[in-house]
KEBADREN-544826 format. One line per 4 residues: number of its first residue (from 1); for each residue x, y, z of C-alpha. Coordinates in pm, 1 decimal, padded with zeros to 6 digits. Layout:
# KEBADREN-544826
NUM	X:Y:Z | ...
END
This chain:
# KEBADREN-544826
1	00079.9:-03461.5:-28118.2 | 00141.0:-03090.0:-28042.7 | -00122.1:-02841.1:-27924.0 | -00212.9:-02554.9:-28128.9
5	-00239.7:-02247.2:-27935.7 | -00606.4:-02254.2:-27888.9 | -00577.9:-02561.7:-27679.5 | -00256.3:-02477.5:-27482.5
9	-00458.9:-02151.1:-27353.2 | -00798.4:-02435.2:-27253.1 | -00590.2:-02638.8:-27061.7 | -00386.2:-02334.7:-26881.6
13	-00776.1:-02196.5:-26825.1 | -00848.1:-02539.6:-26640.9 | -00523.3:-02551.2:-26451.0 | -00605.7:-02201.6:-26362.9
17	-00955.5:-02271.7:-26242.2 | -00819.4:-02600.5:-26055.5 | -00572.0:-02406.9:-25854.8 | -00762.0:-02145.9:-25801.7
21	-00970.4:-02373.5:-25551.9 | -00733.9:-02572.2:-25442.3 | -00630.4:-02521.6:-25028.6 | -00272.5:-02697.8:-25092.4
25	-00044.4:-02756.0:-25434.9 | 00181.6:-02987.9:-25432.9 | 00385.8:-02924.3:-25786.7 | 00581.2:-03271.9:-25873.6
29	00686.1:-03186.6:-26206.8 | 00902.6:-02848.2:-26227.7 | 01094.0:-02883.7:-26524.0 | 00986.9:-02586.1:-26773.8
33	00978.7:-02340.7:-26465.9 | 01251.3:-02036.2:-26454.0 | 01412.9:-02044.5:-26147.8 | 01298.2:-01710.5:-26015.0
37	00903.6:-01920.8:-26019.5 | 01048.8:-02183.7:-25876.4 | 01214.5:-01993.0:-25590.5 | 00843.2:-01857.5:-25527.1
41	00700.9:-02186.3:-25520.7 | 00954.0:-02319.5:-25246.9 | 00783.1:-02067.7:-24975.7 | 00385.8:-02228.8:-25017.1
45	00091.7:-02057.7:-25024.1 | -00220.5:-02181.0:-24835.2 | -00582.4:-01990.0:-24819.0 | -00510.4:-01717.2:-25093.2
49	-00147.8:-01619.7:-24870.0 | 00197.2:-01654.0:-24963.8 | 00359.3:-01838.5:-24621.6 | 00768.6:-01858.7:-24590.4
53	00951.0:-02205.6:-24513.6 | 00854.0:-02117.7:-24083.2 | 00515.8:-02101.6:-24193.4 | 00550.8:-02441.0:-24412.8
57	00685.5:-02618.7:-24130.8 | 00405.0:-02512.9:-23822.4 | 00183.3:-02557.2:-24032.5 | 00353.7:-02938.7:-24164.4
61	00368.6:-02981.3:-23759.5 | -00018.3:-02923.9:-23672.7 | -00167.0:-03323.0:-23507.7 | -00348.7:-03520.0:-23717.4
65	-00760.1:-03454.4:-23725.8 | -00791.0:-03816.7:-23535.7 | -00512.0:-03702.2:-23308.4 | -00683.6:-03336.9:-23223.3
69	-01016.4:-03551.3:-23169.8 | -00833.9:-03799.7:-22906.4 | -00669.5:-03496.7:-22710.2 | -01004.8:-03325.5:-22707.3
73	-01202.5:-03629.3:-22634.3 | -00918.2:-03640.8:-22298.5 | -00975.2:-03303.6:-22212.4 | -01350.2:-03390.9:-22188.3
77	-01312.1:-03667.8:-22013.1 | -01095.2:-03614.7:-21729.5 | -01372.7:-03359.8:-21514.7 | -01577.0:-03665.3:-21525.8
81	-01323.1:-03930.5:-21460.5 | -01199.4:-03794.8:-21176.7 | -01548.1:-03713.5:-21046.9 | -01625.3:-04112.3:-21089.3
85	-01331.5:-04187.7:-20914.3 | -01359.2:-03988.2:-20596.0 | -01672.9:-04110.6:-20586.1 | -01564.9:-04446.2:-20619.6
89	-01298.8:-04356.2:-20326.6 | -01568.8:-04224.3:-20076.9 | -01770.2:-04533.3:-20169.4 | -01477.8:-04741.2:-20041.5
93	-01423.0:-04534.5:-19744.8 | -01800.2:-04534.1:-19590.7 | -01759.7:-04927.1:-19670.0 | -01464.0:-04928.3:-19480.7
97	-01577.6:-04771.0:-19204.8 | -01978.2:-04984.4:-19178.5 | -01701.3:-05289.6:-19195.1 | -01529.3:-05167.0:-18867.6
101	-01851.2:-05096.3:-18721.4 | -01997.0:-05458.3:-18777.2
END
């Protein structure tokens, strides 16, 4: 069943709309599309702003959320591992020394 005009323009309104909002496209289905669009399409656009294949691929190359968390969840624990530790060293020293005094 074809679409009469009035419906092709609805559903190009509510692609419109959908991409519009959208952070990321991903287009699967290209076939229909000149090639001059489709050349366009092969940079990416994220946020509103057209970004070329170097763009594409730092921003393909940014960690994981979970991986960010871990590394930042390291970087906040190290002052205070290393803290426990040296105490943990002195601790062993002073008992060290009250042994050779005994």
């Amino acid at each position: 069943m074809a679409l009469n005009l009035e419906d092709k323009k609805a559903v190009v309104a509510e692609v419109t709309a959908q991409v519009a909002k959208a952070s990321t496209i991903v287009v699967a289905e290209y076939r229909g599309i000149t090639v001059g669009d489709l050349t366009k399409l092969r940079a990416g656009s994220y946020e509103g702003k057209v970004l070329d294949a170097a763009a594409v691929k730092a921003l393909a190359s940014i960690p994981s959320r979970e991986e960010l968390l871990s590394k930042l969840l390291f970087v906040m624990q190290a002052p205070v591992s290393g803290f426990a530790r040296a105490l943990g060293a002195l601790a062993a020293k002073q008992g060290e020394g009250e042994a050779a005094a005994a």
